[in-house]
C-alpha positions as CSV (number, residue, x, y, z in Angstrom):
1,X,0.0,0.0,0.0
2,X,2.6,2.4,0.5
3,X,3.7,2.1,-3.3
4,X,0.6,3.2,-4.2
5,X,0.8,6.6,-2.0
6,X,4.0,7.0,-3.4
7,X,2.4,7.1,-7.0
8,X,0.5,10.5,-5.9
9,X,3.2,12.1,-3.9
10,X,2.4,15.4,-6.3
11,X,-1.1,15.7,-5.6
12,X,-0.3,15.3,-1.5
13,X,3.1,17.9,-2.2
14,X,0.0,20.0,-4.0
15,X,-2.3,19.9,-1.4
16,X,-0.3,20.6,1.4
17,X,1.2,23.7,-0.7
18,X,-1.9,24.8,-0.8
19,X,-2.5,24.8,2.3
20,X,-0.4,26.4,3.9
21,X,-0.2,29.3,1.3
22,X,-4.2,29.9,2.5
23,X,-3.1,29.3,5.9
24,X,0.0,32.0,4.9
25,X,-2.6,34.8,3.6
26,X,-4.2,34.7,6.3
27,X,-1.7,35.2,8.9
28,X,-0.3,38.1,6.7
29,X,-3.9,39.9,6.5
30,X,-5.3,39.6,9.6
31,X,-4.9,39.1,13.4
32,X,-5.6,36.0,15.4
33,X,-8.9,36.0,17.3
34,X,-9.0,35.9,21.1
35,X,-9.9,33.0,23.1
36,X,-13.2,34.6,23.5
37,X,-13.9,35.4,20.1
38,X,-13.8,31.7,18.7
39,X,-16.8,29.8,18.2
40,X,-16.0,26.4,18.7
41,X,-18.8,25.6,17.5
42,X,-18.1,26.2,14.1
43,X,-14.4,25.3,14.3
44,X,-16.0,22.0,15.3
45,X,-18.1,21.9,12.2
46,X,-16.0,23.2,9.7
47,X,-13.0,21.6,11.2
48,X,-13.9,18.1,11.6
49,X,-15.7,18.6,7.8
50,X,-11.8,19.4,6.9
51,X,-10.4,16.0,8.8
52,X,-13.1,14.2,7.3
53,X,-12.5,14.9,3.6
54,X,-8.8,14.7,4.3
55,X,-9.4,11.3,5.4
56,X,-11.3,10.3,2.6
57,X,-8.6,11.3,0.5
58,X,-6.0,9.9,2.4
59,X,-8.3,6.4,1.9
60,X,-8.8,7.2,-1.4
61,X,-4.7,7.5,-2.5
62,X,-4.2,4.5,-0.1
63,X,-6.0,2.3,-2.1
64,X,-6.4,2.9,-5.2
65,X,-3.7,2.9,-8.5
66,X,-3.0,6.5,-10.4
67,X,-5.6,6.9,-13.2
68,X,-8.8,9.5,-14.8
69,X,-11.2,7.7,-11.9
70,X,-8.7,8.5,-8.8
71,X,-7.7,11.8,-10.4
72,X,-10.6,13.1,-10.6
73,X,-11.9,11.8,-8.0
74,X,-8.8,13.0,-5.5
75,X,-8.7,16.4,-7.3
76,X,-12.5,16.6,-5.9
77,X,-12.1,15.6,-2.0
78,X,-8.7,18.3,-2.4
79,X,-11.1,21.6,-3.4
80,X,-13.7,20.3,-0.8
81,X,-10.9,19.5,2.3
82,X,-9.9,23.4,1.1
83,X,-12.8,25.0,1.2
84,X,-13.4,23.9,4.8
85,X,-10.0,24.5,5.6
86,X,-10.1,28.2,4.9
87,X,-13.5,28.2,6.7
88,X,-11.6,26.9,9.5
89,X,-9.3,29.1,9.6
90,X,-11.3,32.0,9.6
91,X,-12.5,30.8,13.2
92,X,-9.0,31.7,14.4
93,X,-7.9,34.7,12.3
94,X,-10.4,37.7,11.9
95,X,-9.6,39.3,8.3
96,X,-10.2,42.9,7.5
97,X,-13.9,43.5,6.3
98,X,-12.0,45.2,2.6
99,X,-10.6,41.6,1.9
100,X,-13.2,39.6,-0.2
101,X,-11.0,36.9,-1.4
102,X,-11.2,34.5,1.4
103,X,-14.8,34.8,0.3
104,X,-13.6,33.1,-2.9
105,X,-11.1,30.8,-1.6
106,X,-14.1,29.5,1.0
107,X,-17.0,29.1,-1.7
108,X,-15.8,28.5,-5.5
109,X,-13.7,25.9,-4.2
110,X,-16.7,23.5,-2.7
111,X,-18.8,23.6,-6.2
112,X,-15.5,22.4,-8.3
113,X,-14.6,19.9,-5.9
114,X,-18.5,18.6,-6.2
115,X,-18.6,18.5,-9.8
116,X,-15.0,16.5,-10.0
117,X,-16.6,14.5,-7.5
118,X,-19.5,14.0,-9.7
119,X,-17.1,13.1,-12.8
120,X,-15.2,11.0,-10.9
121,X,-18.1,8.9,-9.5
122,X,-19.8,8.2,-12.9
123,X,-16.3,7.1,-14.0
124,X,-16.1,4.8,-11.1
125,X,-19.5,3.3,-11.9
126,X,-18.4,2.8,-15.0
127,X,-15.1,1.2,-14.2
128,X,-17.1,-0.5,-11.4
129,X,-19.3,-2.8,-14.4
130,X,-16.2,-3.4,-15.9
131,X,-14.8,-4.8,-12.9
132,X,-18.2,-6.6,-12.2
133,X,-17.9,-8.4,-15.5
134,X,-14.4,-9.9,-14.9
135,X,-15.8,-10.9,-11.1
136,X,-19.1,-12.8,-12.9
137,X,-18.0,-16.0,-11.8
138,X,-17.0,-15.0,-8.6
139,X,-19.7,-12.9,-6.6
140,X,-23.3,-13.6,-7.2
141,X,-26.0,-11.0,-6.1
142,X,-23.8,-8.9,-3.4
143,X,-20.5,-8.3,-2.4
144,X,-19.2,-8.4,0.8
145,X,-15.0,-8.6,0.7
146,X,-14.4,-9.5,4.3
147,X,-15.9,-12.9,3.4
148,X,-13.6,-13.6,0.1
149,X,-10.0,-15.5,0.3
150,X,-7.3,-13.4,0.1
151,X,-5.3,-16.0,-1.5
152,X,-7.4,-17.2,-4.9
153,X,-9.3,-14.5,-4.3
154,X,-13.2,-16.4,-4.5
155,X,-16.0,-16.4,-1.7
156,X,-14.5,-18.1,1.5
157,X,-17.0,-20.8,3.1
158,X,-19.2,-18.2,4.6
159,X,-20.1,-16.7,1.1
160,X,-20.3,-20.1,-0.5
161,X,-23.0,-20.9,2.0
162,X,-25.0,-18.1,2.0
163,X,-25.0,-18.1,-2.0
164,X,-26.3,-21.8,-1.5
165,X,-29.1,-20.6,0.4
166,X,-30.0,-17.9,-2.1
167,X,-29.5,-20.1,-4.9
168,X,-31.7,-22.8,-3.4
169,X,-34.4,-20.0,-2.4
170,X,-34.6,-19.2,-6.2
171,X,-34.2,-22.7,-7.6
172,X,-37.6,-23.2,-5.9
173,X,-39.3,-20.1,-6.5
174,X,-38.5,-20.7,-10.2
175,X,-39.0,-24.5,-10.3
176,X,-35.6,-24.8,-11.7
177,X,-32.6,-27.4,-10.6
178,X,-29.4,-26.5,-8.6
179,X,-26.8,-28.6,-8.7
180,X,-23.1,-28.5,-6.9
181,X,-19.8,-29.4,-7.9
182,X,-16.9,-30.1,-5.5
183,X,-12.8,-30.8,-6.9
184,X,-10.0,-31.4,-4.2
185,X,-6.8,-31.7,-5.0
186,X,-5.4,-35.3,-4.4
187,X,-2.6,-35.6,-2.0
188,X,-2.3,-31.8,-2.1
189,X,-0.5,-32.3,1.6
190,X,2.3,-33.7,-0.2
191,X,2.7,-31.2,-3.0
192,X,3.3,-28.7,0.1
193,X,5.9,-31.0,2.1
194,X,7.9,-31.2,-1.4
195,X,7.7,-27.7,-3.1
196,X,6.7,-25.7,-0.1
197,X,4.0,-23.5,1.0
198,X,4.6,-20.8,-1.1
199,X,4.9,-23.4,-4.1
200,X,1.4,-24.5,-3.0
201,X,-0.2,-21.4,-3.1
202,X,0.4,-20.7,-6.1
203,X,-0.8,-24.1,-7.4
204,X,-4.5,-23.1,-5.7
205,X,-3.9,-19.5,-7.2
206,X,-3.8,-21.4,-10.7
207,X,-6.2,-24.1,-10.3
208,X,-8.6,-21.3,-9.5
209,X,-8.2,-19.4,-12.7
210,X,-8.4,-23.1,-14.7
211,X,-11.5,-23.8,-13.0
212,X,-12.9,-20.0,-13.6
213,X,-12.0,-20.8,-17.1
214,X,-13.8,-23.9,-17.4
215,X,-17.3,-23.0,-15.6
216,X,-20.3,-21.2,-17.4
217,X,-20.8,-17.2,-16.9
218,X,-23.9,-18.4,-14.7
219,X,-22.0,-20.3,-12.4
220,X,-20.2,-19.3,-9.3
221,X,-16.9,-20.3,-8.1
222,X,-15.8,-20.1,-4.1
223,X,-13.4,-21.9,-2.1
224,X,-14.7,-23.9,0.5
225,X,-11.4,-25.1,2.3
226,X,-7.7,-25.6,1.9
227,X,-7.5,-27.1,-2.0
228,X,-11.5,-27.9,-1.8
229,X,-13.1,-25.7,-4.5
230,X,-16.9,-25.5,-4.7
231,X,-18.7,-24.1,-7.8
232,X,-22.8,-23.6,-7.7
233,X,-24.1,-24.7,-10.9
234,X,-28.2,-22.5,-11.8
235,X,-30.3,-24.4,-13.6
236,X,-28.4,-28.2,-13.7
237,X,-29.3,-31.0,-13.4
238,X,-27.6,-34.2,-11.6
239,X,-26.4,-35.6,-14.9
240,X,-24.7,-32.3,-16.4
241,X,-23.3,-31.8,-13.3
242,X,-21.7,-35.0,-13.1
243,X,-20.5,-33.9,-16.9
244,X,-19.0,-30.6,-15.5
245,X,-17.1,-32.4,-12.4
246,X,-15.7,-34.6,-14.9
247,X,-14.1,-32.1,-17.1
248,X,-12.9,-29.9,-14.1
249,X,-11.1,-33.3,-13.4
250,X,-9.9,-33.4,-16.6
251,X,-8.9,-29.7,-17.0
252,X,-7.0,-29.8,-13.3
253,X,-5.3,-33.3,-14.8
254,X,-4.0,-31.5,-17.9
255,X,-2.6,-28.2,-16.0
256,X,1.3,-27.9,-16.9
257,X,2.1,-26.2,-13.5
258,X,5.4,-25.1,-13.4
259,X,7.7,-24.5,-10.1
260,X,9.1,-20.8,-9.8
261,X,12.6,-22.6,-8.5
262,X,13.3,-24.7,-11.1
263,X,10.7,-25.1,-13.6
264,X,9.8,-28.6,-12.7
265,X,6.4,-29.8,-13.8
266,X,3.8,-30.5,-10.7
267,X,1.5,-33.2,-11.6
268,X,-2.2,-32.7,-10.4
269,X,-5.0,-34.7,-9.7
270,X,-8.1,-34.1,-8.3
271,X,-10.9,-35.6,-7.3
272,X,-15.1,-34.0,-7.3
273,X,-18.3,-34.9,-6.7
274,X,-21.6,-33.5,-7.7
275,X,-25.3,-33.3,-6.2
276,X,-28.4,-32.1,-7.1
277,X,-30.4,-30.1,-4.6
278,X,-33.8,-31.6,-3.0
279,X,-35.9,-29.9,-0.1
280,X,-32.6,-29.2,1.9
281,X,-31.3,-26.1,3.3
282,X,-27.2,-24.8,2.4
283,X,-26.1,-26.8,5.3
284,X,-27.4,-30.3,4.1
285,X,-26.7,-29.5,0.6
286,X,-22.9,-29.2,1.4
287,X,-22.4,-31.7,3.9
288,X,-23.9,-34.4,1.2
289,X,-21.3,-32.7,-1.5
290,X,-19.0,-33.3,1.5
291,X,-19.7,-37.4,1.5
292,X,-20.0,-37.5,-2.1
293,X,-16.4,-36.5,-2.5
294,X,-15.5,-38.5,0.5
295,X,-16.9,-41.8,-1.3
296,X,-15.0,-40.3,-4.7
297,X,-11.0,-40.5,-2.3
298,X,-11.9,-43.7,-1.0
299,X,-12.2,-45.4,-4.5
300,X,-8.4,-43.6,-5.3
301,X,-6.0,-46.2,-5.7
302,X,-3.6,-46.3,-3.0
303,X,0.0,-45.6,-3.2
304,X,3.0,-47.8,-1.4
């Protein structure tokens, strides 16, 4: 994160210039009130109005890459954090009653700041479907990142069961089947004790993107556990589901993974399963999946 503040070190340098030259004028052209004078009501207002948008744009820069959207959009929250700045300051410094520029510096800035807020917002929705789009197979119906994997990233098991639920609430209301799929990685354990961790995670990192790649635009892809991938399959029945968890098999099978060390090949195998939803709720529904893929390792051939 702190690459990306360092990509808008000019519009911070600019900012804070700016500052301080309004903070500059006004020490030259007036006199600081007394205690008395200060309403600290306002300088509460106005003030925390200044922290606030300085915060937002101290959010904003902290998480976002340089571009139109987080131009405009910082360029915004700067005009509004100095508009309430110069209000702020004249709280503590009373101005002669001749000087009608910190008139100016207090109002024209709020109205630009709104309309580059404005521009930069329909941008971002913009950007926003765009982003949506690429995340089809990943999010269904709402968004929620504290419950994705930071690793792959998909839905953690949290998401995954309450898009179940949903998906099963809709499945009936439209008289429609819902089916699941479920691929684990076979002897992924090992994989780990050979390569390494960091080896490993980049194995799940890929087998997400080749299972992404192999799933409809309707379905939805999470991670359930460890190398346990779930994917919710609208509108599918037992048999094409069974189809799909066969070619994930496949796909996973034919992945030409290769080590960042030395380039060796990782062989992979998986295993799935696949169910069709009855009159169950999420938490039946998955703990089947669970024993179908349970019955699936037990038929794997065992090694000496």
């Amino acid at each position: 994160m702190k690459s990306l503040l360092k990509l808008h070190t000019f519009t911070l340098i600019g900012l804070a210039f700016a500052a301080n030259a309004g903070l500059q004028i006004h020490l030259a052209t007036g006199e600081i009130k007394t205690w008395a004078e200060i309403n600290w009501m306002d300088v509460a207002g106005e003030g925390g109005s200044a922290v606030l948008a300085l915060a937002w744009l101290m959010m904003l820069l902290h998480s976002r890459p340089a571009g139109r959207v987080t131009r405009l959009l910082a360029l915004g929250l700067a005009c509004v954090f100095f508009s309430w700045w110069m209000d702020t300051l004249d709280e503590f410094i009373h101005l002669p009653e001749l000087a009608i520029w910190d008139n100016w510096l207090e109002t024209a800035p709020m109205p630009i700041g709104l309309l580059l807020l404005t521009l930069g917002i329909y941008h971002l929705n913009q950007e926003q479907r765009a982003i949506s789009q690429q995340m089809n197979k990943r999010e269904k119906g709402f968004r929620e990142h504290r419950l994705f994997d930071k690793l792959t990233p998909l839905g953690a098991a949290e998401y995954l069961r309450q898009q179940v639920q949903l998906a099963l609430s809709q499945a009936r209301s439209e008289q429609q089947p819902l089916s699941l799929v479920v691929v684990d990685l076979d002897d992924f354990s090992a994989i780990n004790q050979r390569y390494g961790q960091t080896e490993g995670d980049a194995i799940l990192q890929a087998m997400a993107q080749l299972l992404l790649l192999n799933l409809r635009r309707q379905d939805l892809l999470c991670r359930l556990a460890g190398d346990r991938f779930v994917a919710v399959l609208p509108n599918t029945g037992e048999t094409q589901a069974r189809l799909i968890a066969r070619e994930l098999q496949q796909a996973v099978a034919s992945l030409a993974h290769k080590t960042a060390q030395h380039g060796e090949r990782v062989h992979l195998r998986a295993s799935s399963a696949a169910v069709m939803a009855f009159d169950e709720d999420a938490e039946q529904l998955l703990k089947r999946l669970n024993l179908g893929l349970a019955k699936a390792k037990q038929q794997l051939p065992r090694c000496a």
